[in-house]
N, C-alpha and C positions, 0 to 999 in steps of 0.2 A: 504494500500500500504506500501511494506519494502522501498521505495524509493521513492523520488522526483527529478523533473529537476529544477536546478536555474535558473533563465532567469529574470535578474535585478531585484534581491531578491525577488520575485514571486516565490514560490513553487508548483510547477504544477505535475500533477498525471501524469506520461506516460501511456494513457489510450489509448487505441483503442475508436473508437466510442460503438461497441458491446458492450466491455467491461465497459465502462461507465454508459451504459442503464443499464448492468447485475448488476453491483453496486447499482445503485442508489436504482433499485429493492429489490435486496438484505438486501437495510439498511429499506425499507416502509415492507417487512414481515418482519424483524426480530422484529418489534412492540415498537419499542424504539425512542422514543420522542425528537427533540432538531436539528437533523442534519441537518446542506446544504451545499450548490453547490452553486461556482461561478464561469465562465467560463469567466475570464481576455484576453478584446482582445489587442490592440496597447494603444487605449488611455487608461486603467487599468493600463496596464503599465506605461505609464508618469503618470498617479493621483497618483502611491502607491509610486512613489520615495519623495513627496513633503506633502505627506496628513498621517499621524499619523494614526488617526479613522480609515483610510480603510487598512491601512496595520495592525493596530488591527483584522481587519475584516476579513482578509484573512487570518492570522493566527487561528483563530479560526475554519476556515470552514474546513468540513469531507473530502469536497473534491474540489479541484482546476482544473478545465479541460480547457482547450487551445481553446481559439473561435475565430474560422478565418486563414487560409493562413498566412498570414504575420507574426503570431505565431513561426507557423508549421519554417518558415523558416530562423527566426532569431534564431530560434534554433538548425537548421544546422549550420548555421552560427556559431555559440559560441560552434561546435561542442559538443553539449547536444542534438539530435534529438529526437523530441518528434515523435510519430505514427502518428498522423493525427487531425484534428482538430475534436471538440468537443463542437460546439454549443446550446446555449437554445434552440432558436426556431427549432432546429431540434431533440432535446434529450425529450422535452417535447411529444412534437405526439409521438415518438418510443418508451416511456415509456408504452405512453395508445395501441401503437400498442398492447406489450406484454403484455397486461392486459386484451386486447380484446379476445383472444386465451386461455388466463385461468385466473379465478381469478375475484376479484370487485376493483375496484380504486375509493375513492371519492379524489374531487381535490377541493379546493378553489381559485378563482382569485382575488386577490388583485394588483391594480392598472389600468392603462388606463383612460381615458377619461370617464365621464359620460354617462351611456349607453354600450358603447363596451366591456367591461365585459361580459354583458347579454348577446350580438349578440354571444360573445365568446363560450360562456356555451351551447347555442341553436346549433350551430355549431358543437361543441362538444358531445352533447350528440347524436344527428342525425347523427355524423360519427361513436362515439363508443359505440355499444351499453353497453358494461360492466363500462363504465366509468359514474359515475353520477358527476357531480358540483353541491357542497351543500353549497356553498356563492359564491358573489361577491361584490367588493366594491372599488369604484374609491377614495381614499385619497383624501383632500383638498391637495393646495398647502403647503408647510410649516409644515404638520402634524404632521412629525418625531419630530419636536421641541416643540410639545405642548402632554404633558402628559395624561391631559386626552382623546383625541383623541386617544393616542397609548390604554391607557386604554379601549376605548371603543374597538379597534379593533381587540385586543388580545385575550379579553372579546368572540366576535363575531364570532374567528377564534374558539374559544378555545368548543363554546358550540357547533359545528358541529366535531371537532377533526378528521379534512381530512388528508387522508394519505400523498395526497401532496399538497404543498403552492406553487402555481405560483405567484411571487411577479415581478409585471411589472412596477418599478418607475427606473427615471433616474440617473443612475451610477454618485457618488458613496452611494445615500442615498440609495438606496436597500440593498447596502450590509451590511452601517452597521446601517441601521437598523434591519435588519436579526440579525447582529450578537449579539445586545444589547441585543435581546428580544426572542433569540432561546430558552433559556431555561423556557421562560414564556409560550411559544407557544404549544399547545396540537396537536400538528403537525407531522408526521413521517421524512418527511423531506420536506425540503424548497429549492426553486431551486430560485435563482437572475433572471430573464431569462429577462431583458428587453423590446423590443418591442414583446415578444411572444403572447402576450394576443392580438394586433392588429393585427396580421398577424392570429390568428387563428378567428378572430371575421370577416379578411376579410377587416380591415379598412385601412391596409397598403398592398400594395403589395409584395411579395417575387420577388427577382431576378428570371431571369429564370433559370434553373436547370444549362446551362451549362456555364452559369456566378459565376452559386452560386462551380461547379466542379472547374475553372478556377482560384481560386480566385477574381476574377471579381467582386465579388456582393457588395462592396465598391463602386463603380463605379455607378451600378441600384439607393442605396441608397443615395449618394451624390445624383445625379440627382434628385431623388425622392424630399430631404430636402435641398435644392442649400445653402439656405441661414442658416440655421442651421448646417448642416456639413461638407460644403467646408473650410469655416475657420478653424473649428476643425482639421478636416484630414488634413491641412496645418501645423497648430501648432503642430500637432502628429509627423506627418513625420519628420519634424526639431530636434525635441525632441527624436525622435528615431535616428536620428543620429548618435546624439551626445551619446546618450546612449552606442552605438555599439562602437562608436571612445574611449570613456574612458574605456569601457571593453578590447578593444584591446588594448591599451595602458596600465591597469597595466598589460594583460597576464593572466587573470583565465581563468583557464578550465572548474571548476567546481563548 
Protein backbone atom coordinates (compact mmCIF):
# COMPACT_ATOMS: atom_id res chain seq x y z
CA UNK A 1 0.00 0.00 0.00
CA UNK A 2 1.20 3.95 -1.19
CA UNK A 3 -0.93 4.99 1.83
CA UNK A 4 -2.28 4.40 5.27
CA UNK A 5 -5.25 5.92 7.55
CA UNK A 6 -4.27 7.23 11.05
CA UNK A 7 -6.98 6.41 13.55
CA UNK A 8 -5.10 7.13 17.17
CA UNK A 9 -1.78 6.38 15.62
CA UNK A 10 -2.82 2.86 14.32
CA UNK A 11 -1.82 2.78 10.73
CA UNK A 12 -4.56 0.99 8.81
CA UNK A 13 -4.48 -0.22 5.14
CA UNK A 14 -7.62 1.35 3.35
CA UNK A 15 -8.50 -2.00 2.11
CA UNK A 16 -11.77 -3.26 0.69
CA UNK A 17 -12.49 -6.63 2.14
CA UNK A 18 -11.75 -8.27 -1.65
CA UNK A 19 -8.90 -6.44 -1.63
CA UNK A 20 -7.42 -7.68 1.56
CA UNK A 21 -8.09 -11.46 0.60
CA UNK A 22 -6.40 -10.56 -2.87
CA UNK A 23 -3.31 -9.32 -0.78
CA UNK A 24 -2.89 -11.40 1.62
CA UNK A 25 -2.86 -14.18 -1.35
CA UNK A 26 -0.67 -12.38 -3.08
CA UNK A 27 2.02 -12.11 -0.23
CA UNK A 28 1.42 -16.66 0.49
CA UNK A 29 2.48 -17.03 -3.80
CA UNK A 30 4.92 -14.80 -3.84
CA UNK A 31 6.91 -17.45 -1.54
CA UNK A 32 8.56 -15.01 0.83
CA UNK A 33 8.73 -15.97 4.55
CA UNK A 34 8.03 -13.46 7.79
CA UNK A 35 4.60 -11.47 6.83
CA UNK A 36 1.38 -10.64 8.99
CA UNK A 37 -1.87 -9.27 9.44
CA UNK A 38 -3.44 -7.62 12.25
CA UNK A 39 -6.88 -6.41 12.01
CA UNK A 40 -7.05 -3.75 15.30
CA UNK A 41 -10.75 -3.54 16.57
CA UNK A 42 -11.96 -0.72 19.48
CA UNK A 43 -10.13 -2.34 22.23
CA UNK A 44 -6.47 -2.53 19.93
CA UNK A 45 -7.17 0.67 19.88
CA UNK A 46 -7.16 1.76 23.67
CA UNK A 47 -4.05 -1.26 24.34
CA UNK A 48 -1.74 0.45 21.50
CA UNK A 49 -2.15 4.17 23.09
CA UNK A 50 -0.72 2.66 26.66
CA UNK A 51 1.21 -0.64 25.69
CA UNK A 52 5.00 0.00 23.95
CA UNK A 53 5.27 -4.03 22.70
CA UNK A 54 2.07 -3.82 20.75
CA UNK A 55 2.47 -0.70 19.08
CA UNK A 56 6.03 -2.31 18.31
CA UNK A 57 3.95 -5.00 16.93
CA UNK A 58 1.84 -3.18 14.70
CA UNK A 59 4.40 -1.30 13.26
CA UNK A 60 6.13 -4.15 12.07
CA UNK A 61 3.20 -5.84 10.41
CA UNK A 62 2.63 -6.11 6.35
CA UNK A 63 -0.53 -5.31 6.89
CA UNK A 64 -3.17 -3.41 9.20
CA UNK A 65 -6.99 -4.12 8.34
CA UNK A 66 -9.83 -2.53 10.39
CA UNK A 67 -12.01 -5.34 12.37
CA UNK A 68 -15.54 -4.21 13.07
CA UNK A 69 -18.11 -1.39 12.47
CA UNK A 70 -17.03 0.82 15.09
CA UNK A 71 -13.70 1.11 13.13
CA UNK A 72 -15.31 1.75 10.00
CA UNK A 73 -16.95 4.68 11.66
CA UNK A 74 -14.66 6.55 13.93
CA UNK A 75 -13.13 6.85 10.90
CA UNK A 76 -15.63 8.88 9.35
CA UNK A 77 -15.74 10.54 12.06
CA UNK A 78 -11.90 11.90 12.00
CA UNK A 79 -12.89 12.30 8.42
CA UNK A 80 -10.18 9.51 7.24
CA UNK A 81 -12.92 7.00 5.87
CA UNK A 82 -11.77 3.63 5.74
CA UNK A 83 -13.96 1.13 2.90
CA UNK A 84 -15.35 -1.39 5.02
CA UNK A 85 -14.29 -3.45 7.64
CA UNK A 86 -11.93 -6.33 7.58
CA UNK A 87 -12.07 -9.05 9.97
CA UNK A 88 -10.11 -12.58 10.87
CA UNK A 89 -12.75 -14.61 11.27
CA UNK A 90 -14.11 -13.73 8.14
CA UNK A 91 -10.74 -13.16 5.89
CA UNK A 92 -9.56 -16.47 7.13
CA UNK A 93 -12.53 -18.87 5.26
CA UNK A 94 -12.37 -16.22 2.10
CA UNK A 95 -8.77 -16.95 1.99
CA UNK A 96 -9.34 -20.91 1.60
CA UNK A 97 -12.60 -19.89 -0.40
CA UNK A 98 -9.91 -18.69 -3.18
CA UNK A 99 -7.79 -21.55 -2.67
CA UNK A 100 -10.50 -23.90 -3.12
CA UNK A 101 -11.12 -22.78 -6.88
CA UNK A 102 -7.26 -22.80 -7.73
CA UNK A 103 -4.33 -23.75 -6.10
CA UNK A 104 -3.10 -25.87 -2.51
CA UNK A 105 -3.06 -23.86 0.86
CA UNK A 106 -1.45 -25.65 3.97
CA UNK A 107 -2.50 -23.74 7.01
CA UNK A 108 -1.40 -24.29 10.73
CA UNK A 109 -3.47 -23.51 13.93
CA UNK A 110 -1.98 -22.31 16.76
CA UNK A 111 -3.85 -21.56 19.69
CA UNK A 112 -7.41 -22.31 21.20
CA UNK A 113 -8.21 -24.43 23.96
CA UNK A 114 -7.06 -28.20 24.01
CA UNK A 115 -8.71 -30.07 21.47
CA UNK A 116 -10.57 -27.25 19.37
CA UNK A 117 -7.77 -26.83 17.04
CA UNK A 118 -8.22 -30.52 15.82
CA UNK A 119 -12.21 -30.01 15.79
CA UNK A 120 -10.96 -26.90 13.68
CA UNK A 121 -8.72 -28.60 11.16
CA UNK A 122 -11.56 -31.73 10.69
CA UNK A 123 -13.83 -28.92 9.95
CA UNK A 124 -11.77 -27.40 7.63
CA UNK A 125 -10.47 -29.98 5.62
CA UNK A 126 -14.24 -31.42 5.12
CA UNK A 127 -15.39 -27.84 3.83
CA UNK A 128 -12.06 -27.30 1.67
CA UNK A 129 -11.11 -29.74 -0.10
CA UNK A 130 -7.79 -27.96 -1.43
CA UNK A 131 -6.85 -26.72 1.99
CA UNK A 132 -4.86 -29.20 4.02
CA UNK A 133 -3.87 -28.38 8.03
CA UNK A 134 -0.51 -29.69 8.62
CA UNK A 135 -0.29 -28.63 12.62
CA UNK A 136 -2.06 -27.77 15.55
CA UNK A 137 -1.27 -26.62 18.86
CA UNK A 138 -3.06 -25.17 21.99
CA UNK A 139 -0.03 -22.83 23.84
CA UNK A 140 0.05 -23.38 27.78
CA UNK A 141 -0.97 -20.20 29.48
CA UNK A 142 2.07 -17.95 29.84
CA UNK A 143 4.07 -19.58 26.93
CA UNK A 144 5.06 -16.20 25.19
CA UNK A 145 7.32 -15.72 28.21
CA UNK A 146 9.04 -18.97 28.49
CA UNK A 147 11.65 -19.52 25.80
CA UNK A 148 11.86 -22.70 25.35
CA UNK A 149 8.21 -23.25 24.72
CA UNK A 150 8.53 -20.56 21.92
CA UNK A 151 11.45 -22.71 20.83
CA UNK A 152 9.61 -25.69 20.62
CA UNK A 153 6.82 -24.01 18.70
CA UNK A 154 8.74 -22.34 16.06
CA UNK A 155 10.80 -25.57 15.82
CA UNK A 156 7.12 -27.22 15.06
CA UNK A 157 5.71 -24.48 12.82
CA UNK A 158 8.91 -24.34 11.09
CA UNK A 159 9.30 -28.28 10.19
CA UNK A 160 5.78 -28.23 8.31
CA UNK A 161 6.59 -24.60 6.77
CA UNK A 162 2.53 -23.76 6.09
CA UNK A 163 1.65 -21.14 3.80
CA UNK A 164 -0.45 -19.70 6.58
CA UNK A 165 -0.21 -19.39 10.49
CA UNK A 166 -3.70 -18.98 12.04
CA UNK A 167 -2.59 -17.60 15.52
CA UNK A 168 -5.70 -17.65 17.90
CA UNK A 169 -4.31 -16.33 21.58
CA UNK A 170 -5.61 -13.37 23.38
CA UNK A 171 -4.86 -9.64 22.17
CA UNK A 172 -2.25 -8.29 22.70
CA UNK A 173 0.08 -11.54 23.06
CA UNK A 174 -0.76 -12.65 19.46
CA UNK A 175 0.41 -9.96 18.02
CA UNK A 176 3.47 -9.47 19.54
CA UNK A 177 4.25 -12.57 19.65
CA UNK A 178 3.87 -12.63 15.99
CA UNK A 179 5.95 -9.81 15.72
CA UNK A 180 9.03 -11.16 17.88
CA UNK A 181 9.22 -14.34 16.07
CA UNK A 182 8.04 -13.48 12.30
CA UNK A 183 11.38 -13.72 11.19
CA UNK A 184 12.02 -17.17 12.97
CA UNK A 185 8.85 -18.51 11.40
CA UNK A 186 9.17 -20.61 8.17
CA UNK A 187 5.62 -19.32 7.55
CA UNK A 188 4.33 -17.21 4.24
CA UNK A 189 2.22 -15.37 6.33
CA UNK A 190 0.76 -15.08 9.79
CA UNK A 191 -2.74 -13.72 10.28
CA UNK A 192 -3.41 -12.59 14.42
CA UNK A 193 -7.10 -13.73 13.93
CA UNK A 194 -8.31 -14.28 17.59
CA UNK A 195 -11.32 -16.40 18.27
CA UNK A 196 -11.09 -17.63 14.45
CA UNK A 197 -9.98 -21.15 15.37
CA UNK A 198 -13.30 -21.42 17.71
CA UNK A 199 -15.70 -20.25 15.57
CA UNK A 200 -14.23 -22.60 12.66
CA UNK A 201 -13.95 -25.65 15.08
CA UNK A 202 -17.74 -24.63 15.85
CA UNK A 203 -16.87 -24.20 19.67
CA UNK A 204 -18.12 -20.59 19.67
CA UNK A 205 -20.86 -19.37 17.90
CA UNK A 206 -20.92 -16.46 15.10
CA UNK A 207 -23.51 -13.68 15.40
CA UNK A 208 -26.07 -14.11 12.92
CA UNK A 209 -25.33 -12.68 9.47
CA UNK A 210 -27.59 -9.64 9.96
CA UNK A 211 -26.10 -8.72 13.34
CA UNK A 212 -22.66 -9.44 12.13
CA UNK A 213 -24.07 -6.78 8.58
CA UNK A 214 -25.47 -4.22 11.38
CA UNK A 215 -22.80 -3.87 13.26
CA UNK A 216 -24.55 -5.74 15.89
CA UNK A 217 -22.28 -8.73 16.47
CA UNK A 218 -20.60 -7.00 19.65
CA UNK A 219 -23.93 -7.25 21.13
CA UNK A 220 -24.36 -11.68 20.20
CA UNK A 221 -20.65 -11.76 21.78
CA UNK A 222 -21.05 -9.73 24.81
CA UNK A 223 -24.03 -11.83 25.50
CA UNK A 224 -22.40 -14.87 24.55
CA UNK A 225 -19.10 -13.99 27.33
CA UNK A 226 -21.46 -11.41 29.98
CA UNK A 227 -18.88 -11.71 32.36
CA UNK A 228 -15.76 -11.43 30.39
CA UNK A 229 -16.61 -8.63 27.91
CA UNK A 230 -19.37 -6.56 29.26
CA UNK A 231 -16.78 -4.83 31.49
CA UNK A 232 -14.29 -4.71 28.66
CA UNK A 233 -16.76 -3.03 26.12
CA UNK A 234 -17.42 -0.74 29.15
CA UNK A 235 -13.90 0.20 29.61
CA UNK A 236 -13.43 0.48 25.69
CA UNK A 237 -16.28 2.71 25.07
CA UNK A 238 -15.11 5.26 27.99
CA UNK A 239 -11.69 5.13 26.47
CA UNK A 240 -12.96 5.62 23.13
CA UNK A 241 -14.39 8.72 24.02
CA UNK A 242 -12.01 10.22 25.27
CA UNK A 243 -9.93 9.38 22.48
CA UNK A 244 -12.36 11.02 19.97
CA UNK A 245 -12.60 14.27 22.47
CA UNK A 246 -8.62 14.90 22.53
CA UNK A 247 -8.46 14.31 18.66
CA UNK A 248 -11.07 16.87 18.33
CA UNK A 249 -9.75 19.16 20.47
CA UNK A 250 -6.05 19.53 19.15
CA UNK A 251 -7.82 19.40 15.39
CA UNK A 252 -5.88 16.72 13.11
CA UNK A 253 -7.13 15.62 10.19
CA UNK A 254 -4.63 13.45 9.26
Amino acid sequence: MNHSVNIFGVQICPLTFDEAADTVIGLIVDGKRGHFVVTPNVNHLVLFQDDADFRSAYGKASLVLPDGRYIILVSKLLGRPLPETVNGSDLVPAIMDRFESSGRLTVFLLGAMPGIAEEAAANIESRWRNVRVVGTYSPPVGFENDPEENRWIIDRVNEVSPDLLVVGVTPPRQEIWVSRHAPELDASVSICAGATIDFLAGAKPRAPRWMQRSGMEWIFRALSEPRRLIPRYFRDGRALLRLLYYEAKSGRRS
